[in-house]
N, C-alpha and C positions, 0 to 999 in steps of 0.2 A: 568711853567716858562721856564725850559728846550726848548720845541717844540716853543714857541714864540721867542726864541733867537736863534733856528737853522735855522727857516727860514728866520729871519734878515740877520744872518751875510751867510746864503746859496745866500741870494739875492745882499747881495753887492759883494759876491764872482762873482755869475753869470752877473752883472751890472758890472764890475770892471775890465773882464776880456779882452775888448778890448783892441786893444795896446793903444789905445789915456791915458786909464786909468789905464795899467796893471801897471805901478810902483807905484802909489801913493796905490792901493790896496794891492800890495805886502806888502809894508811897513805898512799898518794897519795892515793886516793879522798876519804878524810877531811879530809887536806889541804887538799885544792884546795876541799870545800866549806866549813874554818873560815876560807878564804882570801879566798872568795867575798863568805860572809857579813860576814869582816871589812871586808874591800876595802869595800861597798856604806855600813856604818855608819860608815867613815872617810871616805867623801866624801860624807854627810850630814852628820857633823860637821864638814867643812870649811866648811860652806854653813852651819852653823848650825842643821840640820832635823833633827836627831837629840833626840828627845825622844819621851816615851812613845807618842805617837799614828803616832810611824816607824819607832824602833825595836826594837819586841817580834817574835819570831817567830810571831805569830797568824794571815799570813796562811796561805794550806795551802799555799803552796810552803814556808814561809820554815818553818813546825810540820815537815813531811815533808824537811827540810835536816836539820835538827839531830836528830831520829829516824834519817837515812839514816847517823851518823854512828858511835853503837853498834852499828848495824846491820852494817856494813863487818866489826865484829870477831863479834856475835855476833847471826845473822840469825834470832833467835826468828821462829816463825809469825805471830802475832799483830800484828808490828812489818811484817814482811814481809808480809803481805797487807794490809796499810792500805795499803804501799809501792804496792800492784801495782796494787788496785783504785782511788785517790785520787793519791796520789802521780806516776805516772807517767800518768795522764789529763791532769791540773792542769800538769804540768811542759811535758808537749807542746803543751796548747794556749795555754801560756806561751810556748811557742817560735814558735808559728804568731801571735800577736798579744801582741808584748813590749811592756808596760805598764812603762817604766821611769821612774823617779822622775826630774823635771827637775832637774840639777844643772849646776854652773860645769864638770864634767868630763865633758860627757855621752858621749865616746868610753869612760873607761875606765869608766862607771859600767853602760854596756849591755855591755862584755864581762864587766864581775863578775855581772851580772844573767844572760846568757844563759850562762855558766859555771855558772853554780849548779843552772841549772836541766837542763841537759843531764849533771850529774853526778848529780843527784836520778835519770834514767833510769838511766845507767850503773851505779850502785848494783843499783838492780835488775836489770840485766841482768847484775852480777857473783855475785848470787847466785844466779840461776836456772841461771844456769852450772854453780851445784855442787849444779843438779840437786834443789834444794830445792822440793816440789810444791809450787804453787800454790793457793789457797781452794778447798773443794767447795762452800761457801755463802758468801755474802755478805753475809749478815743481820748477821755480829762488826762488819762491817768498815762497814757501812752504820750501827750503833747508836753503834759509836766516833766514825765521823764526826759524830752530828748532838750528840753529846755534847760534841763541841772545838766545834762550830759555836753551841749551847747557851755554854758558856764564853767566845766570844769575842761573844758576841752580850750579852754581862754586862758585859764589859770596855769592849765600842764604849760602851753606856749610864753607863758610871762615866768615862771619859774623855772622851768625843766623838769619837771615832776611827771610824777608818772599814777594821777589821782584817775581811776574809774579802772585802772588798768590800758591807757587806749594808745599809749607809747610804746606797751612793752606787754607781754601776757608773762603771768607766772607761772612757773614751769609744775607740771603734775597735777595739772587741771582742763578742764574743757578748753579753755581759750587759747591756751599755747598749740591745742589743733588746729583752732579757727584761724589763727595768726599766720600758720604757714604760709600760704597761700600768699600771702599780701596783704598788705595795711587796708587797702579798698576794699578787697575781700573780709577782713575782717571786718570791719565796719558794717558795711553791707549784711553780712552775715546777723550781725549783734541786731542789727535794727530788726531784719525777716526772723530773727527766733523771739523776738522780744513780742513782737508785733502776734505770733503765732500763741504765744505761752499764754499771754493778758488776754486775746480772748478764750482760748480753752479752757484759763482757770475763771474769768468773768461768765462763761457758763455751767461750770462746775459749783462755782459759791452761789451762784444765784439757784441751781439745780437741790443744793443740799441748805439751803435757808429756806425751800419751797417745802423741803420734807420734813420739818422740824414740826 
């Protein structure tokens, strides 16, 4: 379901992106992700799980939703390349293993989950459309990140929460391997793959905006 709905909303991202059309796409774009997000916080407050520890936008999909959203109308570089480098890693392998929160409606709550996160791509694939280059370095996008991850890692300590994942990994994904090991280990670990990912795909978008 997932991959059938990334390439829809990939395609009207890429159909949508000329100017004749870029606003009325924008405005879907954005739509569908205030819809997402709300969709997901109304059936936690159905369930009564809506409360600081579920719903802040801290994790990196849920920060890179509501970034994706002024984005749509104006795609600064800055905003867009956290997009490219964090964003749409995080969104995919949200797609490849959806950690969805257990709810009384668990059908519509994994297609507002796998909705949001397949518009988190489509974003970006609407703006690369209008041809907007991608990072020559990584280093902005790698210092922003560890600076939210800094921030949320204050928040899980003042709360008890468990935003970015970095108190607890969820289980039937990559990170509950990394976590074995150790909380230092995992950490450690997130930084050296982060750090490793941002530049292979910083020379992969740069590689494939050259061949355009």
């Amino acid at each position: 379901m997932q991959w059938l709905g990334l390439m829809l909303w990939g395609t009207l991202a890429r159909y949508g992106a000329t100017p004749a059309r870029r606003r009325i796409t924008a405005a879907v774009l954005a739509g569908g992700l205030m819809v997402s997000m709300g969709s997901q916080l109304w059936l936690l407050r159905l369930d009564d799980q809506l409360n600081l520890h579920t719903g802040l936008p801290l994790h990196l999909c849920g920060m890179m939703a509501v970034l994706c959203i002024p984005l749509c109308w104006f795609p600064l570089a800055a905003g867009y390349h956290l997009l490219l480098l964090l964003g749409v890693p995080g969104a995919f392998l949200a797609l490849c293993f959806p950690s969805v929160v257990q709810s009384s409606h668990p059908l519509l709550m994994r297609i507002a989950f796998l909705r949001l996160h397949c518009l988190i791509i489509a974003v970006a694939v609407f703006i690369w459309a209008q041809k907007k280059p991608p990072p020559a370095d990584a280093r902005r996008a790698f210092l922003l990140g560890n600076g939210f991850l800094v921030f949320t890692a204050c928040i899980n300590s003042i709360l008890g929460s468990n935003y970015l994942f970095l108190r607890a990994a969820p289980s039937g994904t990559p990170l509950a391997f990394l976590i074995r090991p150790g909380y230092g280990v995992y950490v450690a670990s997130l930084e050296m793959l982060c750090m490793l990912l941002m530049r292979f795909l910083c020379d992969g978008y740069r590689w494939l905006y050259l061949r355009k």
